[in-house]
C-alpha positions in Angstrom: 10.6 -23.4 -17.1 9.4 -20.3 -18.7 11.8 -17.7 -20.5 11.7 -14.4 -21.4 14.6 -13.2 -24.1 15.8 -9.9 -25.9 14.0 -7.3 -23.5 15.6 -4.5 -22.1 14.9 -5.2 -18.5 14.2 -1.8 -16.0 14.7 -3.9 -12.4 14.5 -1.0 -11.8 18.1 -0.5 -9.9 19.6 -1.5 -13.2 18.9 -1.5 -17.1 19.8 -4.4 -18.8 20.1 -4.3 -22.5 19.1 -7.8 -24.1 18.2 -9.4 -20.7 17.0 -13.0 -19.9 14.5 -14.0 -17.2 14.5 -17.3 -16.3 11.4 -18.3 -14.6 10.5 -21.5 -12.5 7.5 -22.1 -10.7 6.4 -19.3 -10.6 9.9 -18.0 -9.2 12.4 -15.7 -10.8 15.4 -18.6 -11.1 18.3 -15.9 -13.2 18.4 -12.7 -14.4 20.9 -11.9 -16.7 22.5 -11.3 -20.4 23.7 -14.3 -22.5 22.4 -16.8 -20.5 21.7 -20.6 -21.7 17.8 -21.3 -22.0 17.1 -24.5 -21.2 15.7 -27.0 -24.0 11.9 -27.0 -23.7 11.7 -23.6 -22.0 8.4 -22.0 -22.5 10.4 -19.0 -24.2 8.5 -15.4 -24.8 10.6 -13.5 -27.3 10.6 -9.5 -26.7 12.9 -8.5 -28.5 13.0 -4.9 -29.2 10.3 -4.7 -25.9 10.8 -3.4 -22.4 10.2 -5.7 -19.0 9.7 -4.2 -15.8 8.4 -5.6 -12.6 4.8 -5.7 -11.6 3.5 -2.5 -10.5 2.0 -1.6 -7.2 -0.2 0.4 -5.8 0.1 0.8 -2.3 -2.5 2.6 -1.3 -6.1 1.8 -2.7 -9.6 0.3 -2.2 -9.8 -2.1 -5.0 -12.5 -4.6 -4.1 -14.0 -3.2 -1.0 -15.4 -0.4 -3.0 -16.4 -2.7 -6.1 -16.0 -1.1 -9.5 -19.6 -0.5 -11.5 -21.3 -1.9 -8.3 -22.5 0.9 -6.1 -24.3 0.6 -2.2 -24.4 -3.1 -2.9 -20.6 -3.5 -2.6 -19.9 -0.2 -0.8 -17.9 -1.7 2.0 -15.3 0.4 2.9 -16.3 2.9 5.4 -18.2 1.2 8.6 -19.0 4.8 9.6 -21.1 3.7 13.0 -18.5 4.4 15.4 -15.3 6.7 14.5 -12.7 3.9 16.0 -13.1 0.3 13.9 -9.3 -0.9 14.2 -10.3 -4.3 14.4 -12.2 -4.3 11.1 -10.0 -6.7 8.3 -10.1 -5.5 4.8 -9.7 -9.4 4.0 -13.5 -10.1 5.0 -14.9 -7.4 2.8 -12.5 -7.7 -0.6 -14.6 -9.3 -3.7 -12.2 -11.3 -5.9 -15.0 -11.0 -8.9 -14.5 -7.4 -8.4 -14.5 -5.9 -12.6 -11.9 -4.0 -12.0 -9.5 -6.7 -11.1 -9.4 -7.3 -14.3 -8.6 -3.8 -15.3 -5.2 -3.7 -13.2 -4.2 -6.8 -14.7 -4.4 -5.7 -18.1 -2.9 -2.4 -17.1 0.2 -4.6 -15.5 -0.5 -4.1 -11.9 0.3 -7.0 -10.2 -0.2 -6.6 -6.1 -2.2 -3.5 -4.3 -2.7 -2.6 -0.7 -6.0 -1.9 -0.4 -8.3 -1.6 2.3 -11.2 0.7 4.3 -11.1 4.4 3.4 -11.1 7.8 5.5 -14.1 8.2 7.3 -13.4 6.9 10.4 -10.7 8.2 12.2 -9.6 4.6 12.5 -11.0 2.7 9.4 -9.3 -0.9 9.9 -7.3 -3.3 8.8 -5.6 -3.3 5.0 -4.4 -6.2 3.2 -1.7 -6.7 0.6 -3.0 -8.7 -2.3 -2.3 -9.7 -6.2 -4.8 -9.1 -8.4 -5.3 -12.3 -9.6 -7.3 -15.2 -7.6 -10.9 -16.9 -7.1 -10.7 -16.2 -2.8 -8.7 -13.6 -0.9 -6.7 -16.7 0.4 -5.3 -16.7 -2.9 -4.9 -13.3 -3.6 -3.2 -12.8 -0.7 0.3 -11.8 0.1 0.6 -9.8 3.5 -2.2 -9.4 6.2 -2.8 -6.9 8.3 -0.5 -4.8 5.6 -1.3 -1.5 7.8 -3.9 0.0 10.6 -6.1 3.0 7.9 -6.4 5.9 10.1 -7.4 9.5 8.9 -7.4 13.0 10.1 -8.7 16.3 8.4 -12.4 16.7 7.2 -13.2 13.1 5.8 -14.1 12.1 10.2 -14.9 15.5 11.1 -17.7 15.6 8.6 -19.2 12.3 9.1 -19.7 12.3 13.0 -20.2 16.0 13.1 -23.1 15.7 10.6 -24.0 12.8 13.0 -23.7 15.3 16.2 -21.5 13.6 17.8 -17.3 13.8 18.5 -15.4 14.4 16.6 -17.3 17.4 14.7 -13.5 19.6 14.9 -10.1 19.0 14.4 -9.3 18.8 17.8 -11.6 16.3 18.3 -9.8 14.2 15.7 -6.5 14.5 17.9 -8.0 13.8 21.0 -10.3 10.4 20.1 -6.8 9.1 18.6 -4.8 9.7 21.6 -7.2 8.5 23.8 -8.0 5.5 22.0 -4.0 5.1 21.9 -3.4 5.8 25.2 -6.0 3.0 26.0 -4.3 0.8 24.2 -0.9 1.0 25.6 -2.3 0.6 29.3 -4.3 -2.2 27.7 -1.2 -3.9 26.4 0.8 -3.0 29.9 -2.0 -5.0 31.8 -1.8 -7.8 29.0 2.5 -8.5 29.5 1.5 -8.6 33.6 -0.8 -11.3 32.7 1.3 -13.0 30.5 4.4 -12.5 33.1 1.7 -13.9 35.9 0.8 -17.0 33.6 4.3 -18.1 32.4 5.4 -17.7 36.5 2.7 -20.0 37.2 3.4 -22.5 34.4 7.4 -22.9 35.9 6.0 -23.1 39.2 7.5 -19.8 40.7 6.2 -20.0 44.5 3.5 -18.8 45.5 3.0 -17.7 41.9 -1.4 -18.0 41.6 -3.1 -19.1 38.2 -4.3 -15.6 37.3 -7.8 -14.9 36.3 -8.1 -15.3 32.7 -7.7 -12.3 30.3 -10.0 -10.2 28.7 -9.4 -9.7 25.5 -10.5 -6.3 23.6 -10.4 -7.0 20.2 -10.4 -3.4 19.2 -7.1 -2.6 22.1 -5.9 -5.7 20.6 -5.8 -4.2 16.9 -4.4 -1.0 17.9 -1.7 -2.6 19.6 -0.7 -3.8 16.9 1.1 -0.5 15.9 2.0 0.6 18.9 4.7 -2.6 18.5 5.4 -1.5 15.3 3.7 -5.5 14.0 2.3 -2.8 11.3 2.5 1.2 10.1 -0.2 3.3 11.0 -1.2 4.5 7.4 -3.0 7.9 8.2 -5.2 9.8 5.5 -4.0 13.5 5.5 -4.3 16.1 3.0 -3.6 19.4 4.6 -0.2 20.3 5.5 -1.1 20.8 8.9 -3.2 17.7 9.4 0.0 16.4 7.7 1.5 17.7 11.2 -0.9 16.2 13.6 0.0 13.3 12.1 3.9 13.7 13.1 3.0 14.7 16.3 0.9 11.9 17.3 3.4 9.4 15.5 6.1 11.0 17.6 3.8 10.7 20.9 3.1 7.2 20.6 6.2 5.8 18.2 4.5 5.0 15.6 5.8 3.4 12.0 3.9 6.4 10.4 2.8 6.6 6.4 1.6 9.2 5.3 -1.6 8.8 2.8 -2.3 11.6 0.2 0.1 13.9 2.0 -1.7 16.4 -0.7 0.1 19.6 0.4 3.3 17.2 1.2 5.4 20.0 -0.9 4.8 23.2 1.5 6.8 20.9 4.2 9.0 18.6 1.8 11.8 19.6 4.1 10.2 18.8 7.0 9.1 15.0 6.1 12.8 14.2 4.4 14.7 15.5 7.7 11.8 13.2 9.6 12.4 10.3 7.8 8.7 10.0 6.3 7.6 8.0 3.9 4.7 9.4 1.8 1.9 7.9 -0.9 0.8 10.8 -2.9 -2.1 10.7 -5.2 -4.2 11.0 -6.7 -3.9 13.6 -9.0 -5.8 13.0 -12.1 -8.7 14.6 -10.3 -10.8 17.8 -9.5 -10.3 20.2 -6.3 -13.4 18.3 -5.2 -13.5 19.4 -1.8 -11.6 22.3 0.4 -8.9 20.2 1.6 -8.0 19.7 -2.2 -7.8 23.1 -3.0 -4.1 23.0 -3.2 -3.8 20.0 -4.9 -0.4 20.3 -7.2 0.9 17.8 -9.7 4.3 18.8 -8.3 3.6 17.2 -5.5 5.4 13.9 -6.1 8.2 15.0 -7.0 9.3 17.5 -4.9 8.7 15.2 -2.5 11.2 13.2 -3.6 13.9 15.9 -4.9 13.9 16.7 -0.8 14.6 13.0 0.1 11.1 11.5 0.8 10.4 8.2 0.1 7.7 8.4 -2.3 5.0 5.6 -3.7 2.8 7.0 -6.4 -0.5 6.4 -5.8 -3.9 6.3 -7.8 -6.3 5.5 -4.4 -9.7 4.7 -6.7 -10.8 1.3 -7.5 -10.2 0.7 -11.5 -8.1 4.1 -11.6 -5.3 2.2 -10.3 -4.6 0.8 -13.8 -3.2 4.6 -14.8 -0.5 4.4 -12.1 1.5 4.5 -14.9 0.2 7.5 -16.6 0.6 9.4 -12.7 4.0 8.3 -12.3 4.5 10.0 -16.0 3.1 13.3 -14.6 5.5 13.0 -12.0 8.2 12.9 -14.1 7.2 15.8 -16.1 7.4 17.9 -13.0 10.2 17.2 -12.3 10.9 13.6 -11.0 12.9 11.0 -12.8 12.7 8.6 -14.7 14.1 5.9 -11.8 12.5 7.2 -8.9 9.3 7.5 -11.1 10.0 3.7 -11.8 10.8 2.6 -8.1 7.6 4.5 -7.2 5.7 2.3 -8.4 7.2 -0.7 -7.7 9.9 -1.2 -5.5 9.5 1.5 -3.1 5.8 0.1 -2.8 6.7 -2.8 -1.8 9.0 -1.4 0.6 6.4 0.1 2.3 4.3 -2.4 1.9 6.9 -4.8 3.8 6.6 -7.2 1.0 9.9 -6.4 -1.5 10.9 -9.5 -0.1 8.6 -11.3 -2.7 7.9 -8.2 -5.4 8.8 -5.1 -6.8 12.1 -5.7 -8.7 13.0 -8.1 -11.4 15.7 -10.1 -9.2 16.4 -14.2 -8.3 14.2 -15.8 -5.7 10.9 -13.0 -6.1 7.7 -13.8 -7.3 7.5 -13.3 -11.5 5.6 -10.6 -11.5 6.6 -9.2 -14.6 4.8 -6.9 -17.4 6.1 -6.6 -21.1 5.9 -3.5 -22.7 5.7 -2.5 -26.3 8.1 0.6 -26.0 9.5 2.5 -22.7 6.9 2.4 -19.8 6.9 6.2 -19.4 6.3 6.6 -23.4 2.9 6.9 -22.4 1.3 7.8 -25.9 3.5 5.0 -27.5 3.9 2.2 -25.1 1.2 -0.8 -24.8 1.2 -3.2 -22.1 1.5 -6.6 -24.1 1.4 -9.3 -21.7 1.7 -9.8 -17.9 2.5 -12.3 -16.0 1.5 -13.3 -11.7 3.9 -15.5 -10.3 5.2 -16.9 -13.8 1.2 -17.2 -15.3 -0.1 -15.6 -18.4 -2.6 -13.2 -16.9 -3.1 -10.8 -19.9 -1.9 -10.8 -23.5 -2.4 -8.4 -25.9 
């Protein structure tokens, strides 16, 4: 039994002045204020300190594009044919990755990370904590969500390729045709299925059908037209942010919108569409055109509209300033609570995980990270010691 005492607790649905976590394998047991700690209890004292859950990143590439590595772990675009939906972040993440160890210290506890944008389908992401020797370990949810990507990131790479897409509209049309695909492909797959199980009860004249092709790439994009996982799709101008919604709309699709850069020109549009949205970065430069409108705002008047908003950093060891992003947010205009959930509940939300993280609350994983003053104190606050699952993985 580990203990942690005297914290004010941020759950982040509730503060709780003087709080008590009582942790047991590697389970949050109680949560409360005055309760009994068990004799022998491992007990951290933070008095004085703040506690808040994990954070999470929900969208990033920790491990696929290794941190100080280069070409040698470059592994994240597989930019040889602009549809890859059955590539699997969990056969390309590096557990030894250096910066790893940079999101522990910083207190981020679980990521979803997986290919980036330039394919229009990229693959596979997996959800993960940032602490084991194999991905088996690390890992918490796979597939978390199918990467997909409109806008110039595609565009550019096959165009400069000469081949489609080299436009826009050739972005639109590979996806819907690759989509449209796979729902005759899953059509011809529940006839097969209704043909074997017929056969199997001994309909009459039921016949053993021929055996089923299977297209692993039809297969993998399947898996959001069922909704199994959200199609995460990379969009940065407000009316690639569009495309998006319309194809999501065409084929009922669990849609997430990645970057959502110029998310604020149609903030009204995404809350009354029921959106959700993972802004972020922003502690960059206008690096290319799509970025040109890039606004710190973003975030939040994302969320004064009504989006459901996860802050997000996107870039490898950056992820350990989620907290200094979420900050920004809040100076434009965000508060402090939905700053906090954005970064750790609502995360896990999308993530489909808050069943195990993103809140201090019985029965989740102890993913907990103690703070030396208020997390959002950013000039005064120092993570001092975090925990994965009720383990000491950093202490100041």
């Amino acid at each position: 039994m580990r203990a942690i005492v005297g914290a004010t607790l941020l759950t982040p649905d509730q503060t709780i002045e003087n709080g008590t976590i009582l942790i047991e394998e590697g389970v949050i047991r109680k949560v409360g204020t005055d309760l009994p700690v068990p004799d022998g209890a491992d007990v951290l004292d933070a008095t004085g300190k703040f506690v808040i859950p994990g954070m999470i990143d929900a969208h990033c590439h920790t491990g696929i594009f290794a941190d100080g590595v280069g070409w040698n772990h470059s592994d994240g675009n597989e930019m040889t044919d602009p549809v890859m939906p059955h590539l699997r972040a969990i056969d390309a993440i590096h557990p030894e990755d250096k910066a790893f160890q940079d999101l522990r210290e910083a207190g981020v506890t679980c990521i979803g990370t997986g290919p980036g944008s330039g394919n229009l389908v990229g693959g596979q992401t997996a959800v993960i904590k940032t602490r084991g020797r194999t991905i088996e370990e690390m890992l918490v949810r796979f597939p978390g969500a199918m990467k997909m990507a409109l806008g110039e990131n595609p565009k550019r790479v096959y165009g400069e390729q000469k081949r489609t897409p080299s436009t826009r509209m050739g972005n639109a049309a590979i996806l819907r045709e690759v989509l449209t695909k796979a729902q005759a492909y899953l059509e011809k797959k529940a006839i097969h299925e209704k043909k074997v199980a017929d056969f199997n009860a001994g309909v009459e004249e039921a016949k053993e059908p021929d055996p089923f092709e299977i297209d692993l790439k039809l297969e993998s994009l399947g898996k959001i037209l069922t909704r199994e996982i959200p199609a995460h799709i990379h969009a940065h101008r407000a009316d690639d942010i569009m495309t998006a919604l319309r194809l999501a709309k065409e084929f009922d699709l669990d849609l997430i919108l990645i970057h959502a850069t110029e998310g604020y020109k149609i903030a009204d549009i995404l809350a009354e569409e029921g959106v959700p949205c993972i802004p972020g970065p922003v502690l960059i430069s206008r690096m290319k055109y799509e970025l040109r409108e890039l606004n710190v705002k973003n975030a939040a008047v994302l969320s004064k509209a009504g989006v459901k908003v996860a802050i997000q950093t996107d870039q490898f060891s950056a992820v350990r300033y989620i907290r200094l992003d979420a900050a920004v947010a809040i100076s434009e205009g965000m508060s402090d609570d939905d700053a906090l959930r954005a970064i750790t509940l609502t995360p896990a939300e999308l993530l489909r995980v808050d069943d195990r993280v993103g809140s201090i609350e019985a029965g989740k994983d102890a993913d907990l990270v103690v703070l030396s003053a208020h997390p959002f104190d950013v000039a005064h606050s120092r993570v001092e010691h975090v925990l994965i699952e009720g383990e000491t993985v950093y202490q100041q």
